[in-house]
Backbone as a chain_set.jsonl record, in Angstrom:
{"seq": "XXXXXXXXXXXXXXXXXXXXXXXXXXXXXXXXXXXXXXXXXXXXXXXXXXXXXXXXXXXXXXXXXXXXXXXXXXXXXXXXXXXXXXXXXXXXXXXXXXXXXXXXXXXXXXXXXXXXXXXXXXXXXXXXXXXXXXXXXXXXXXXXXXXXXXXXXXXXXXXXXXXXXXXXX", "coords": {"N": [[91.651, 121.759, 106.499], [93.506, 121.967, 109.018], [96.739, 120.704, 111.145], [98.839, 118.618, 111.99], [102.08, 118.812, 110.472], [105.114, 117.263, 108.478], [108.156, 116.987, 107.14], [108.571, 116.02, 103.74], [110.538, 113.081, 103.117], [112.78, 111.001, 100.857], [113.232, 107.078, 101.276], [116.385, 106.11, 102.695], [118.506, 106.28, 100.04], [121.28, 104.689, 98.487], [122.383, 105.444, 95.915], [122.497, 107.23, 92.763], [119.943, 108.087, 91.07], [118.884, 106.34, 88.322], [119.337, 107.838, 85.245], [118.667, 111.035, 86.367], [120.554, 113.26, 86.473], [120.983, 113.894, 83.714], [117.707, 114.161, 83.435], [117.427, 116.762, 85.119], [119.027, 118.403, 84.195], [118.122, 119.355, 81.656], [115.768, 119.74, 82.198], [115.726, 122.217, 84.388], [115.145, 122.676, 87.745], [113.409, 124.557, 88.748], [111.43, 124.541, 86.819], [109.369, 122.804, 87.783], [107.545, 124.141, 89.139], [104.929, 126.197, 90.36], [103.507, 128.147, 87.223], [106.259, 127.476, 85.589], [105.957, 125.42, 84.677], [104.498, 124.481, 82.492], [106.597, 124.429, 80.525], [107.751, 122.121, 80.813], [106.892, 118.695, 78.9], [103.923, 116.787, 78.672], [104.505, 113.78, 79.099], [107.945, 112.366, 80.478], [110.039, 110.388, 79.158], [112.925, 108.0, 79.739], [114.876, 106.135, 78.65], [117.397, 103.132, 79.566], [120.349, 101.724, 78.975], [122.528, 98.756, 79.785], [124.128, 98.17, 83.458], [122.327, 99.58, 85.214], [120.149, 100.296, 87.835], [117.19, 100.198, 88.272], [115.157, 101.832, 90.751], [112.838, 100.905, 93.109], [111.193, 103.02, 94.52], [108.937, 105.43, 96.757], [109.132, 107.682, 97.133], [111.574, 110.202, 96.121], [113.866, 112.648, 96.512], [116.475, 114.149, 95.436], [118.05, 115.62, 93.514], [115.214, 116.305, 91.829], [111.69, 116.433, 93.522], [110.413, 114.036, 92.977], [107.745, 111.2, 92.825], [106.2, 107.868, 93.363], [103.536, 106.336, 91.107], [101.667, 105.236, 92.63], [101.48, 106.707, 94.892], [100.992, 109.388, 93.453], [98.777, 108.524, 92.925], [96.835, 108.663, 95.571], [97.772, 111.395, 96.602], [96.28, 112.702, 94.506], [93.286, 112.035, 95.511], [93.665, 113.899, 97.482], [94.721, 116.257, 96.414], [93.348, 117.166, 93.942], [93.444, 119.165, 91.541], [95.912, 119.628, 91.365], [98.721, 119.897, 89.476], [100.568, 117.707, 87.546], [103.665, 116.166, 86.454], [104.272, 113.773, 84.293], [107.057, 110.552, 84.279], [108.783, 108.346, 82.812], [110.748, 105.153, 83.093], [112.203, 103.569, 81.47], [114.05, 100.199, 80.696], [115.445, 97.483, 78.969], [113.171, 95.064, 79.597], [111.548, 96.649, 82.047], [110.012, 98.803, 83.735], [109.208, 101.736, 85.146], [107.185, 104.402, 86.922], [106.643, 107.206, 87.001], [106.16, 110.816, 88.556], [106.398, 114.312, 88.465], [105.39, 116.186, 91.15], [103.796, 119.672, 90.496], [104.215, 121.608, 92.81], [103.596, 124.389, 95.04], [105.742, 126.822, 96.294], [105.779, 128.283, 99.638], [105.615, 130.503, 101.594], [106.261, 130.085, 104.823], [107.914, 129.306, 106.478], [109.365, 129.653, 110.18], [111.363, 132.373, 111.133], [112.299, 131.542, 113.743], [113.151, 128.842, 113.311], [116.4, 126.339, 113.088], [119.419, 125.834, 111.337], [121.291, 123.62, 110.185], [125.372, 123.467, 109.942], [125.751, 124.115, 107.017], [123.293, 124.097, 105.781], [121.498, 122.937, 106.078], [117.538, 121.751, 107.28], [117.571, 121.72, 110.824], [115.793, 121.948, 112.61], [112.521, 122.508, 112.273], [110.103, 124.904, 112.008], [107.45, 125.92, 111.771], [104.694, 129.03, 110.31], [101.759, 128.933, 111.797], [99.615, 131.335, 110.727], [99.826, 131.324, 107.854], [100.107, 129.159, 107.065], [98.74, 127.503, 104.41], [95.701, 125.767, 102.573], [96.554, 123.09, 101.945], [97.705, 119.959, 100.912], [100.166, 119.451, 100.65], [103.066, 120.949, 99.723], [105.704, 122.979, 99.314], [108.074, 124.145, 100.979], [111.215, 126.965, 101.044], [114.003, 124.601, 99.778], [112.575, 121.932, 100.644], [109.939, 119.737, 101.462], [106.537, 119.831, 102.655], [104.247, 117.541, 103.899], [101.171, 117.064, 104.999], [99.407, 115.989, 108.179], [97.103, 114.004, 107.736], [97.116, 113.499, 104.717], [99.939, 112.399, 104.773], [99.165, 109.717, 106.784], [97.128, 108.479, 105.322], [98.587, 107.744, 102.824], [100.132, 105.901, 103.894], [98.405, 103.839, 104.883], [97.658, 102.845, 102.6], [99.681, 101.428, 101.891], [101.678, 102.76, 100.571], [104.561, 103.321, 101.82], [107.57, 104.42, 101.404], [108.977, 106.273, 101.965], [109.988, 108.898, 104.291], [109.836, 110.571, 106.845], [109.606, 113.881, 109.396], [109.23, 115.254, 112.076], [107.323, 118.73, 112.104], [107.344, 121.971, 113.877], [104.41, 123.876, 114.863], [104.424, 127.458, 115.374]], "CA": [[92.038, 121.025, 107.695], [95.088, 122.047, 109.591], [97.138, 119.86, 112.019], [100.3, 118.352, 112.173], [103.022, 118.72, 109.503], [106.135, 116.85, 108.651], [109.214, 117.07, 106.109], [108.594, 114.302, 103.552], [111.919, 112.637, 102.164], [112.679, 109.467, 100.25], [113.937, 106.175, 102.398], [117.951, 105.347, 102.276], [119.178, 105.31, 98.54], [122.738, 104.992, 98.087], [122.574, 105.441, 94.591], [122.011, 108.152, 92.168], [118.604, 107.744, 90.592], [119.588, 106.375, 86.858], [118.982, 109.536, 84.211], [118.412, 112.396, 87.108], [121.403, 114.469, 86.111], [119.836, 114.413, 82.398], [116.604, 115.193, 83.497], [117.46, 117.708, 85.984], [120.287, 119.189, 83.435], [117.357, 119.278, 80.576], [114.644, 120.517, 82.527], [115.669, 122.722, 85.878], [114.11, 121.985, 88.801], [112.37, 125.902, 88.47], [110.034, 123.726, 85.856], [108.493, 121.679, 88.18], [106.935, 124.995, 90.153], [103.551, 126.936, 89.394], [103.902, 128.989, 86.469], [106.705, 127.324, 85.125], [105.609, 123.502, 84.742], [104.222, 124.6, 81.082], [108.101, 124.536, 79.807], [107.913, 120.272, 80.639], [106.096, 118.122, 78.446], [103.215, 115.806, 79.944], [105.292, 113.106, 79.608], [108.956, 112.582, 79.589], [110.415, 109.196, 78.929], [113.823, 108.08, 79.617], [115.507, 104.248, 78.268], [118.326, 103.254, 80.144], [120.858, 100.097, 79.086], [123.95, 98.578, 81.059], [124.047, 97.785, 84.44], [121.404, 101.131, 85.994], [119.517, 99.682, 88.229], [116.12, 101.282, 88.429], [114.869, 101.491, 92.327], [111.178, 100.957, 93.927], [111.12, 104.13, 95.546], [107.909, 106.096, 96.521], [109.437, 109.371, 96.802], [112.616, 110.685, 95.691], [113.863, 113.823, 96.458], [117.372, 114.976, 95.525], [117.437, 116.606, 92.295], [113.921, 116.854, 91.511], [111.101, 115.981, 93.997], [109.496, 112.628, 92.344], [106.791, 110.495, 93.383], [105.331, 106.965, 92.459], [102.064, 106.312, 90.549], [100.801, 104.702, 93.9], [101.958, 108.314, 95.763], [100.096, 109.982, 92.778], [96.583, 108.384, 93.064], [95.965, 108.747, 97.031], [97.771, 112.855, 96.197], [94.934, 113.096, 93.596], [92.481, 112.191, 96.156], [93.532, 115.013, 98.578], [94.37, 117.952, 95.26], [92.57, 116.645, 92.784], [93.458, 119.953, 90.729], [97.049, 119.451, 91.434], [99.233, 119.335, 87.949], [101.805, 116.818, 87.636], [104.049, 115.683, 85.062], [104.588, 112.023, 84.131], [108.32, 110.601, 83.926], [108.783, 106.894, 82.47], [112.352, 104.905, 83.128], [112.163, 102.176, 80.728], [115.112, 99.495, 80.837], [114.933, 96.211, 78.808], [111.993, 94.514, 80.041], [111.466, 96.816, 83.134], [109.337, 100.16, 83.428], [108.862, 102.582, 86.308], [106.232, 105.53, 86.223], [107.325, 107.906, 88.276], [105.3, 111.996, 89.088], [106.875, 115.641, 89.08], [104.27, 116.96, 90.991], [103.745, 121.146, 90.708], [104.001, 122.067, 94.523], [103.705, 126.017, 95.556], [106.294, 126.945, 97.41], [104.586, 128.833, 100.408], [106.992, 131.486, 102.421], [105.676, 129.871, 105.948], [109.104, 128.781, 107.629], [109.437, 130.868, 110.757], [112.538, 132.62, 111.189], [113.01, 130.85, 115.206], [113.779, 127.469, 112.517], [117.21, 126.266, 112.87], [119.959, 125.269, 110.583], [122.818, 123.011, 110.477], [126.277, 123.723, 109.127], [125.654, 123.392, 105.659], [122.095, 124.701, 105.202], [120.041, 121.185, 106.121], [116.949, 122.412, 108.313], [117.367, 121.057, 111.621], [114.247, 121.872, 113.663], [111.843, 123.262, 111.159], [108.829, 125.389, 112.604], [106.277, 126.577, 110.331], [103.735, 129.818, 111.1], [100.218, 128.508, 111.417], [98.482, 131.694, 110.133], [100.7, 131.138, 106.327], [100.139, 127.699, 105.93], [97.288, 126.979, 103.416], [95.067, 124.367, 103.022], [97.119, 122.14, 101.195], [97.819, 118.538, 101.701], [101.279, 118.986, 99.791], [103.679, 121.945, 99.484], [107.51, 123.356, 99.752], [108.998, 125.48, 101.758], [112.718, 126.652, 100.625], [114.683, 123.155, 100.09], [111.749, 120.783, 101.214], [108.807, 119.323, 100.854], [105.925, 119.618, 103.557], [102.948, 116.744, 104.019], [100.164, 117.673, 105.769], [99.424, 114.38, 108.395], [95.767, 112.955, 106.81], [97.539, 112.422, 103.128], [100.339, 111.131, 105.165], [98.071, 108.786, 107.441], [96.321, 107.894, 104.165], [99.656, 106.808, 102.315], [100.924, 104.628, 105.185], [97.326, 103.185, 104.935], [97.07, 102.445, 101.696], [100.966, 101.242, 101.784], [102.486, 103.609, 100.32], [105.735, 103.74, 102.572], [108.273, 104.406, 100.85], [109.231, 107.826, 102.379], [110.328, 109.044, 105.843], [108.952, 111.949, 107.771], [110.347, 114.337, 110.239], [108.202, 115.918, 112.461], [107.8, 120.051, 111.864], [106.779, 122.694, 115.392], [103.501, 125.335, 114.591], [103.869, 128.92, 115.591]], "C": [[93.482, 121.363, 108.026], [95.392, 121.233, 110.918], [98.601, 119.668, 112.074], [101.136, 118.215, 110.738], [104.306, 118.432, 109.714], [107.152, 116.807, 107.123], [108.983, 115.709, 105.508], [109.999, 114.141, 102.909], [111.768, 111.216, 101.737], [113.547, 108.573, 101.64], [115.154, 106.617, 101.818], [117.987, 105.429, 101.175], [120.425, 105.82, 98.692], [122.784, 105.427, 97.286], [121.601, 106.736, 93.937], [120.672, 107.851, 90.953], [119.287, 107.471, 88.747], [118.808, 107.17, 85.926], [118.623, 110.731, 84.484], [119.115, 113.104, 86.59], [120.929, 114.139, 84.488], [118.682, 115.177, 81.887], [116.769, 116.728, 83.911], [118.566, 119.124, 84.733], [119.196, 119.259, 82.439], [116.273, 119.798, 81.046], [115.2, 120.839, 84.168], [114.426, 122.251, 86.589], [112.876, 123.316, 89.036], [111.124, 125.492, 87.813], [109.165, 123.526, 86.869], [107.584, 122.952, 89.545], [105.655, 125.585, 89.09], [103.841, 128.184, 88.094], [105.249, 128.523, 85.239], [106.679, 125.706, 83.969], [104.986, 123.479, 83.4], [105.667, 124.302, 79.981], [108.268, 122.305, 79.552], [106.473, 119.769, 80.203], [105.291, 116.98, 79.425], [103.657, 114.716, 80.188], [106.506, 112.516, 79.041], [109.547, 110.969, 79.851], [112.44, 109.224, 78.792], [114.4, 106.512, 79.458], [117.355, 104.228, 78.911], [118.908, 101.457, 79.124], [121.927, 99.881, 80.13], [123.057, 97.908, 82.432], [122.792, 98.691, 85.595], [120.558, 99.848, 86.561], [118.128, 100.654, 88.857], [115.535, 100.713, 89.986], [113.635, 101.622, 92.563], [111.425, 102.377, 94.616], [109.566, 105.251, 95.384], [108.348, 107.606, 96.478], [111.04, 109.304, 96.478], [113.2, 112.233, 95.588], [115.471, 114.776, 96.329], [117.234, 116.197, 94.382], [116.317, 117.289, 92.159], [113.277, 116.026, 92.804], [110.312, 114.876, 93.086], [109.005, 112.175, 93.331], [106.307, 109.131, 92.627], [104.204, 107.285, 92.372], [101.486, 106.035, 91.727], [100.714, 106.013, 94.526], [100.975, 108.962, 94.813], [98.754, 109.741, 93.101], [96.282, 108.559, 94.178], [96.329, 110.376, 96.847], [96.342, 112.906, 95.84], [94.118, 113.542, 94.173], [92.255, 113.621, 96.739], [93.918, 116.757, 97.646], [94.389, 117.258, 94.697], [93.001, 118.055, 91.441], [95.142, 120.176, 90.997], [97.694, 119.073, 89.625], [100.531, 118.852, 88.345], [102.146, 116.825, 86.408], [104.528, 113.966, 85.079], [106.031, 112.015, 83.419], [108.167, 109.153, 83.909], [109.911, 106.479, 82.202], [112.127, 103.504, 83.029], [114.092, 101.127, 80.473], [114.919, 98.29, 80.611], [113.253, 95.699, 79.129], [110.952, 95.199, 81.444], [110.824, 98.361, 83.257], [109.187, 100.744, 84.935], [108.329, 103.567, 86.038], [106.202, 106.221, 87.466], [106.321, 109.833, 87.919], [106.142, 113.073, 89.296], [105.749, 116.515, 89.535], [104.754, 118.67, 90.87], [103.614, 121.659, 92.02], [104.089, 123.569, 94.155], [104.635, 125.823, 96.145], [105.608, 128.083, 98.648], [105.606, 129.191, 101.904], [106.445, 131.087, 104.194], [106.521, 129.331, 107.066], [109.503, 129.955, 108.261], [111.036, 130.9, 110.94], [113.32, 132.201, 112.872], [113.688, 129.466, 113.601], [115.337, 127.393, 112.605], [118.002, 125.4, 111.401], [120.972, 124.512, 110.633], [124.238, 123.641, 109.401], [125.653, 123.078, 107.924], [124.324, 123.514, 104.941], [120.739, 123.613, 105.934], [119.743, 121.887, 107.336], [117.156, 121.269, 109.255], [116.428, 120.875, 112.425], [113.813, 123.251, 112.811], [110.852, 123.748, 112.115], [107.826, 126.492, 111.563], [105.097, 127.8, 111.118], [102.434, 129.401, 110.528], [99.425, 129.64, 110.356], [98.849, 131.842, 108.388], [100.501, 129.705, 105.85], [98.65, 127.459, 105.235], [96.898, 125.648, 103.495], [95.367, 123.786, 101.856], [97.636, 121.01, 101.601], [99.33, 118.39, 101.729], [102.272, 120.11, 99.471], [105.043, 122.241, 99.577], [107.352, 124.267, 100.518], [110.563, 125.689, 101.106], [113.905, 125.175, 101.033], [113.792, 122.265, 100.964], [110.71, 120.46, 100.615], [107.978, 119.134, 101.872], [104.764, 118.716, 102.978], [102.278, 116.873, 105.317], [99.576, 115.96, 106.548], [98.28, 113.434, 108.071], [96.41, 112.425, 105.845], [99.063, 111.514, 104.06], [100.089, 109.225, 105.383], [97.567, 107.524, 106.188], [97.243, 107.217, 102.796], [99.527, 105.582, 102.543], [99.546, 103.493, 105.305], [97.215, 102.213, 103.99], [98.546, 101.76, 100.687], [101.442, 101.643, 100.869], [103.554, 104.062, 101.339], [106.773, 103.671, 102.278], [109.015, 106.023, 100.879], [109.395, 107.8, 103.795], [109.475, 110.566, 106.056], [109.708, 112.628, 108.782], [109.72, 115.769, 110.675], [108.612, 117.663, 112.343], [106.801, 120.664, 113.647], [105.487, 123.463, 114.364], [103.848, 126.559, 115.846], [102.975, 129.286, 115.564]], "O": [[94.451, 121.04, 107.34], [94.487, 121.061, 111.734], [99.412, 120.587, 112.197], [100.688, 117.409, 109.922], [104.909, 118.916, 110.672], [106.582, 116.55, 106.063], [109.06, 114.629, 106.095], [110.504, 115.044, 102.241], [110.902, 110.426, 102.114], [114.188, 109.048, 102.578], [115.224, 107.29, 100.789], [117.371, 104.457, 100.738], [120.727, 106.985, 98.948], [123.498, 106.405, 97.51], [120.502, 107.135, 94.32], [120.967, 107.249, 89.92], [119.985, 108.279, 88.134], [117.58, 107.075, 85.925], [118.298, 111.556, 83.631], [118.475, 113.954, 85.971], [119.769, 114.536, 84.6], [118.438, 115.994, 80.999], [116.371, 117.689, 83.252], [118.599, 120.354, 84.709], [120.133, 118.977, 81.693], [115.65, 120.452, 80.21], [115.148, 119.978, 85.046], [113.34, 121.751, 86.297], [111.721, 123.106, 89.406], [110.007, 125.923, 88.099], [108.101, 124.144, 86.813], [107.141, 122.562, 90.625], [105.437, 125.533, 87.88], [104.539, 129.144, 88.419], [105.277, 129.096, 84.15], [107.231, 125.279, 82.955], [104.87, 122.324, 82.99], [105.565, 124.001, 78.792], [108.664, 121.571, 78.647], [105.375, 120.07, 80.672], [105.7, 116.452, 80.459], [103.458, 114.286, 81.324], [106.618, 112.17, 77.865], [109.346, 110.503, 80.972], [113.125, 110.006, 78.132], [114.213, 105.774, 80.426], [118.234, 105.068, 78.72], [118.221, 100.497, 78.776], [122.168, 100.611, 81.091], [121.937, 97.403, 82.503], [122.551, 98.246, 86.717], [120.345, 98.773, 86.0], [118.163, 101.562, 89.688], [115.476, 99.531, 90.326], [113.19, 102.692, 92.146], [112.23, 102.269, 95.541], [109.165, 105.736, 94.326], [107.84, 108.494, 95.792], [111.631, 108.236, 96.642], [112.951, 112.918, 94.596], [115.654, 115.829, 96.941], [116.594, 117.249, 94.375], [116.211, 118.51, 92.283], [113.94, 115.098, 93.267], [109.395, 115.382, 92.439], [109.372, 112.395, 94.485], [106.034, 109.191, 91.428], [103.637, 108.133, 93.061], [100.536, 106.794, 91.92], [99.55, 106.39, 94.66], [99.902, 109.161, 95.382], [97.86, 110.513, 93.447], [95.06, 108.712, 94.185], [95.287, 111.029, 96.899], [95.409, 113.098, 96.62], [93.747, 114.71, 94.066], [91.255, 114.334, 96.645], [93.595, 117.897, 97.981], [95.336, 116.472, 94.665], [92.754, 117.688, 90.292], [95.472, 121.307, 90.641], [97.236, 118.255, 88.828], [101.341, 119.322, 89.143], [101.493, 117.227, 85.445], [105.061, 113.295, 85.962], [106.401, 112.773, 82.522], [107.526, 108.615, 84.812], [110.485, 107.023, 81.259], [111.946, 102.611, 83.857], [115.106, 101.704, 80.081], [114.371, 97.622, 81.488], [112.3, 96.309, 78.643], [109.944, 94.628, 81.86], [111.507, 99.154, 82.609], [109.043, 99.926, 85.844], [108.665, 104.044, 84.954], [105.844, 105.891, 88.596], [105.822, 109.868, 86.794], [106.782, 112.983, 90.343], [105.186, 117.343, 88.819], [105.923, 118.969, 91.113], [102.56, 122.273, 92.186], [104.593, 123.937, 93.094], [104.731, 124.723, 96.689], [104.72, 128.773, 98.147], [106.077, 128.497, 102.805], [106.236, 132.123, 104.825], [106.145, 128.994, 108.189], [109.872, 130.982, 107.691], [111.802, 129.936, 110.924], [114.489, 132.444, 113.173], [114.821, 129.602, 113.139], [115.834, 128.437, 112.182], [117.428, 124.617, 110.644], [121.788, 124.971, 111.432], [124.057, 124.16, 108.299], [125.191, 121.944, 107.803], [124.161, 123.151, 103.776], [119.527, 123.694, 106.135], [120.506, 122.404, 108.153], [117.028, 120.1, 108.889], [116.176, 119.79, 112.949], [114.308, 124.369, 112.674], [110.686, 123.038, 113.107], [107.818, 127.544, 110.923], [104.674, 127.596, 112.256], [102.04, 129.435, 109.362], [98.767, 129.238, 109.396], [98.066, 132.505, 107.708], [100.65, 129.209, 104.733], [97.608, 127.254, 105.857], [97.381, 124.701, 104.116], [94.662, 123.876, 100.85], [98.081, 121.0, 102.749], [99.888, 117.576, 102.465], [102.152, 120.126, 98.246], [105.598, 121.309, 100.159], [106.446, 125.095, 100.602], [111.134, 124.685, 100.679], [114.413, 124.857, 102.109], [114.277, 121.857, 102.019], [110.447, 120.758, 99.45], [108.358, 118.122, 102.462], [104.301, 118.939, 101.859], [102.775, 116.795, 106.44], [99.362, 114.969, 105.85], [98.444, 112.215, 108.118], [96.504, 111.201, 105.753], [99.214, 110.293, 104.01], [100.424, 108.19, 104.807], [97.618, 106.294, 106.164], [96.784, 106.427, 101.972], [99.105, 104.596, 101.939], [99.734, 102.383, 105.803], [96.836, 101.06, 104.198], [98.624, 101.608, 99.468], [101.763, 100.774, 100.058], [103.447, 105.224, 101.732], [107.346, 102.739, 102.841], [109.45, 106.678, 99.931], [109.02, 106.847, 104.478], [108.724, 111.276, 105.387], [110.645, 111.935, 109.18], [109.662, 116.856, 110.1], [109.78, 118.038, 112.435], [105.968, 120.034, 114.299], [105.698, 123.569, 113.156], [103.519, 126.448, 117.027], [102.793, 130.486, 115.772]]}, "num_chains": 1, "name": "protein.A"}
């Protein structure tokens, strides 16, 4: 099914996700791609004390692309043969179970696409006959969602992510 595609990102966080620069410094973000995603164990656990304040967030995308368990099970639905890795950010009494999924990256950003000072795509445009039939994928520095698993998030409230519509070529 092809249709409309949009940049997914996490809402607003001020704050730096508590134990990212650990993870990210302990396992590159190269891991979390096809071929490499054998280097991270199935699941990595991280205990925080102090003041960290662990955040609801369905996606997360600076460092590493993360996802919640809720974001995981409607994914599943749409690649079911999708490999993830499981990340657990335990704190006192308080647990979060958080998803590195394995995305492709998938060379399909046309070269009309602009950029802003500083690299951030500003008007993304993707070439129809390159994009695969995937619900879920990268492009260099992103993350594309295909608009059914969107749709089917936002349905199944999972909103905890923004969007930003992409053009087809």
């Amino acid at each position: 099914m092809r249709g409309r595609y949009y940049l997914i990102g996490g809402r607003q966080y001020g704050g730096m996700f508590p134990g990212i620069r650990e993870l990210s410094s302990r396992f590159p973000a190269e891991y979390a791609r096809p071929g490499f995603s054998g280097k991270l164990p199935e699941l990595l656990s991280f205990r925080f004390f102090g003041r960290e304040v662990l955040p609801e967030l369905d996606v997360y995308e600076r460092e590493l692309f993360l996802i919640s368990e809720r974001f995981q099970r409607v994914l599943s639905l749409y690649e079911p043969r999708m490999v993830s890795k499981r990340l657990l950010f335990l704190k006192e009494e308080e647990k979060r179970e958080y998803c590195i999924p394995i995305l492709k990256e998938i060379p399909c950003l046309s070269e009309k696409s602009s950029r802003r000072f500083g690299g951030e795509l500003e008007k993304g445009i993707l070439i129809r006959e390159k994009i695969p039939d995937l619900s879920l994928f990268r492009i260099p520095d992103h993350v594309v969602i295909r608009v059914d698993l969107a749709e089917s998030l936002l349905k199944r409230g999972v909103d905890g992510f923004s969007l930003r519509a992409l053009e087809l070529a």
